[in-house]
N, C-alpha and C positions, 0 to 999 in steps of 0.2 A: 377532571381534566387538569392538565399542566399548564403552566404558560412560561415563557422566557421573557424575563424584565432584567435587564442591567447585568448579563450574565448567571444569576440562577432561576432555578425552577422553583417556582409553590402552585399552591393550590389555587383554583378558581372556586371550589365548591367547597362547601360547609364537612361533608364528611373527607374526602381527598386533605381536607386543614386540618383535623381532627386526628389523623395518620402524621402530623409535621414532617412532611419526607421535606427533606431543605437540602437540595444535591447543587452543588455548585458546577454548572458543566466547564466549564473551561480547566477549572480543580480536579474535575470527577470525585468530588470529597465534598462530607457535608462541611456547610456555609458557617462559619462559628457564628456572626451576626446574627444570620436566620434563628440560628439556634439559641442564638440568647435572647433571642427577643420573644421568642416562642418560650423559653424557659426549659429548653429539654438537654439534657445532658447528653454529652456525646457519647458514654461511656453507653449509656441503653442501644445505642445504634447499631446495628451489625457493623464489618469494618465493610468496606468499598474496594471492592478486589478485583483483576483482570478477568475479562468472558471468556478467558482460554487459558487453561493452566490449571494445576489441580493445585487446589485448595481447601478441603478435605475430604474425608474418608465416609463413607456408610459407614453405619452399625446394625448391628445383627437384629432385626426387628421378626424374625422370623421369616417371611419371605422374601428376604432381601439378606445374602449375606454381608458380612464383615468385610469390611477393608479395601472395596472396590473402591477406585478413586473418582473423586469427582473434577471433573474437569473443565465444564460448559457449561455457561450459565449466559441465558439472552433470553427475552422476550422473543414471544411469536413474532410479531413482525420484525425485529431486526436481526430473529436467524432465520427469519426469510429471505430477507437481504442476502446475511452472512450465504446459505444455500442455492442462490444464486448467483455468485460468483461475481457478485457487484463491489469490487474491490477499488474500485479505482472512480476520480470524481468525475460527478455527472452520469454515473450509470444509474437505473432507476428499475424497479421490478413492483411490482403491483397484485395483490393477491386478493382475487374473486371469489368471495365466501358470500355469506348471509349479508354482508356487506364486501365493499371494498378498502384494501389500505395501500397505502401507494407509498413508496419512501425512495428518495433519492441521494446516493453519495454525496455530501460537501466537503469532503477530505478532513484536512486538518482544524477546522477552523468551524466554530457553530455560527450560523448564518441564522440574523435576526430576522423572520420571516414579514413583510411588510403585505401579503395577501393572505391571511388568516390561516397559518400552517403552525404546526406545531416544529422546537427546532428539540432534537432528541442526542443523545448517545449511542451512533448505531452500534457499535464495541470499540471495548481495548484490551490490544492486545501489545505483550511487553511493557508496559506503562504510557503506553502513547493508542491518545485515543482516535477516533475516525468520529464522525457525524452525520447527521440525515436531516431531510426533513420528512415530515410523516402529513399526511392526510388522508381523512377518512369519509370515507363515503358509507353512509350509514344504510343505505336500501340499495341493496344488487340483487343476489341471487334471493333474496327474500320477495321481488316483485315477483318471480316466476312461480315460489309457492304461492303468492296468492294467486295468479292464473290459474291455479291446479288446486289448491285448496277452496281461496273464496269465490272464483265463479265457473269453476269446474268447466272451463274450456279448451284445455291439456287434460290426459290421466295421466302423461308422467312427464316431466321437465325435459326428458332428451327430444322429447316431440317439437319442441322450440325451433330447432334447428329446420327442420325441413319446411315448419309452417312459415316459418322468415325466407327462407331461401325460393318459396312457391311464388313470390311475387315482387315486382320489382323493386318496390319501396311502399311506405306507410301511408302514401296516398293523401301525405300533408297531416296527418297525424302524430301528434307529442305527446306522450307521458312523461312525467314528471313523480316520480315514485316517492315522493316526501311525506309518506305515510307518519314518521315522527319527526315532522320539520327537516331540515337540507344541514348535513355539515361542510367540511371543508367544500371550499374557501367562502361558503357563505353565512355560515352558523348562524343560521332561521328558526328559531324553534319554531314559530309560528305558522311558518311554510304548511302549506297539506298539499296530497295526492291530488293532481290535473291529470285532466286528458282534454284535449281540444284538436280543431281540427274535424272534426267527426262528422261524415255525411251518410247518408242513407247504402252508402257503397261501400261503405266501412264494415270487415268483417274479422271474425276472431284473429283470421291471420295476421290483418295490419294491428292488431293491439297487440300480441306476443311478438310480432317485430320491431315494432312503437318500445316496447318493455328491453328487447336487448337491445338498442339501439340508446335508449335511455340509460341503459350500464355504461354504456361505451361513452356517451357524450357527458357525466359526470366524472367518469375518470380523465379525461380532456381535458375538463374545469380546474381538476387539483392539480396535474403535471404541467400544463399550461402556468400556474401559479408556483411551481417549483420551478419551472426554467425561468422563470419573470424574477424571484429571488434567488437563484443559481446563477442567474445572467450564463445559462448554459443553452446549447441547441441541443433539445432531443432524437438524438436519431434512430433508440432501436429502445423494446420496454422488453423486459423480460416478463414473463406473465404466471401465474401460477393459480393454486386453486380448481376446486370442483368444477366451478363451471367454465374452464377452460376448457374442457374437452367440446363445446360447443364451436364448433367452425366458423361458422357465421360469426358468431359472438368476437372471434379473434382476429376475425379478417375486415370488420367493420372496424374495431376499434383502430387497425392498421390503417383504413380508410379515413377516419374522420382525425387520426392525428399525425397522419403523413408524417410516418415513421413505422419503422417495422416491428412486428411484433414476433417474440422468442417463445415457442413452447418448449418445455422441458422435457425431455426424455421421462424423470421424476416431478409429477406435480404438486408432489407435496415435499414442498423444502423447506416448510418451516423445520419438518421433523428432522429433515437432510440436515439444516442448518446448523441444528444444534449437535448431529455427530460429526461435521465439521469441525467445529469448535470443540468440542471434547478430544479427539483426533490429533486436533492439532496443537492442543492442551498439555495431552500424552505422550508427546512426540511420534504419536502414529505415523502422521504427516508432518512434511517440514518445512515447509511453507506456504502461502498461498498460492503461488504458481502450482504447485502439484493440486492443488484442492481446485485452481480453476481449470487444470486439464480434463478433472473426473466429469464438468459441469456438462451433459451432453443435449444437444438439442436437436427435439423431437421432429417440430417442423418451423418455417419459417415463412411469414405472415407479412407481403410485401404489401405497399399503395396500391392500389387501381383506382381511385378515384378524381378526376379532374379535380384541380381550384376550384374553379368557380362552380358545380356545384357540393366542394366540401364545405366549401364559405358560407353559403345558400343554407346550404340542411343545417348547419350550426346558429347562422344566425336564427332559423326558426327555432333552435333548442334553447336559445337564451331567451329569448320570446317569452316560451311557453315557461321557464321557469320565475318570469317577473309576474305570471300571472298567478304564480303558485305563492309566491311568495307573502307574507302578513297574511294569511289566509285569518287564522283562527281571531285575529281581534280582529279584522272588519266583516266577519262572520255573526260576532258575540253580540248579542245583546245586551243594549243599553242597561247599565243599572240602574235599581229603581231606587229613586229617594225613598229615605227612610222614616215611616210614618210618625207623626208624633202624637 
């Protein structure tokens, strides 16, 4: 992991330090300080180049010919950004994998995150950079394999949708999918998997609705914390990912964060993203206006849900995740002194 201290990035962990990446964001260039204090020459460094624009060439490796140019260069999630046509500050897109990652435009300027969000690079293009903030929700679509995996109460994931939609709500039931501790904004390692809530009336459907419901109320937690350090009002998420083609799944999240939710025509824009940026690298395209006219949307995912009870179901989802939370050391047992 990264973290933003006084304008650059380093490492939080031991192998991440061991990489010395020392990027200075506001520079977009390594930090010479960092670097000398780490002892690593800048010459070993790649140089730090624009995410759009060719800056060199293939070679002939045999299945790949000679002299194609290279043009786009970005990270998954911030040419999923780039592919959602999040061009301009405060727009935000979210992308529903194995986990979730959520990132939000801050224009010009990297915005020190004071709710546990990482502050990133979302690109530069021309020498002038753009920024995000990034949060990651480590357990989404990975709760639903375990419904279908570990207790075989789905045979395939698309089942989800009608088992949620059969009944009116979860019946006062919360999962809490912290299978390996809660990241953004809570970074719990110690966290584990809850469900509470549970009565004898409790059936497969309220826990695969309890499961997407719990997608949706963790992505809340982190965009929630991006408008809190955007000092922005969220009005629309653009959404992407596999498991968006779940209805339910997109029409709840629209629900519990009263704002609308964007499906893609293309849902996969990471991939979108980066021929975007190679595109427009190329001079394929010529500027972002033409790249966000291509941007077309599929359907569009309004409120139904009153205040008072989005308020209600929320506050029972922050509930149920105070109970999740230090699981593993007040679980542990006591160490035993050591015999002499």
């Amino acid at each position: 992991m990264w973290k933003l201290t006084g304008g650059r990035v380093h490492a939080t962990d031991a192998t991440n330090a061991s990489r010395t990446l020392c990027l200075g964001l506001r520079s977009v260039d390594w930090d010479d300080e960092m670097l000398g204090l780490l002892g690593v020459p800048r010459e070993l460094l790649p140089a730090v180049v624009d995410s759009s624009g060719v800056c060199a060439e293939t070679s002939d490796v045999g299945w790949l010919p000679a002299g194609l140019p290279i043009a786009g260069l970005a990270g998954d999630q911030q040419a999923a950004l780039f592919g959602q046509a999040c061009y301009e500050p405060g727009s935000a897109k979210n992308t529903y994998g194995t986990g979730c990652f959520a990132l939000l435009n801050t224009g010009a300027e990297p915005i020190v995150s004071g709710h546990g969000l990482l502050t990133t690079v979302a690109w530069r293009i021309d020498g002038r950079a753009t920024y995000a903030l990034e949060g990651s929700v480590f357990i989404a679509g990975a709760a639903v394999q375990w419904l279908r995996d570990g207790l075989g109460i789905v045979a395939r994931a698309a089942e989800t949708q009608a088992l949620a939609e059969s009944i009116e709500d979860t019946g006062g039931v919360y999962f809490v999918p912290a299978f390996v501790g809660l990241g953004a904004p809570y970074w719990d390692p110690y966290a584990r998997g809850t469900l509470v809530g549970l009565t004898r009336g409790t059936t497969r459907a309220h826990l695969v609705r309890a499961t997407l419901e719990a997608i949706a109320y963790q992505s809340r937690d982190v965009l929630e914390a991006m408008a809190a350090d955007a000092k922005v009002a969220l009005r629309a998420l653009k959404v992407d990912g596999g498991a968006v083609a779940n209805d339910f799944l997109c029409q709840f999240q629209a629900d519990v964060l009263d704002a609308a939710v964007l499906r893609p025509r293309v849902i996969e824009t990471t991939a979108l993203g980066a021929a975007f940026l190679a595109g427009l690298g190329s001079g394929f395209w010529r500027s972002l206006d033409a790249l966000a006219a291509r941007q077309a949307v599929e359907r569009t995912f309004t409120p139904r849900m009153d205040p008072a009870t989005r308020a209600r179901r929320y506050d029972g989802w922050r509930r149920a995740v105070e109970r999740s939370r230090g699981w593993e050391l007040t679980d542990r047992a006591p160490a035993k002194e050591p015999s002499v």
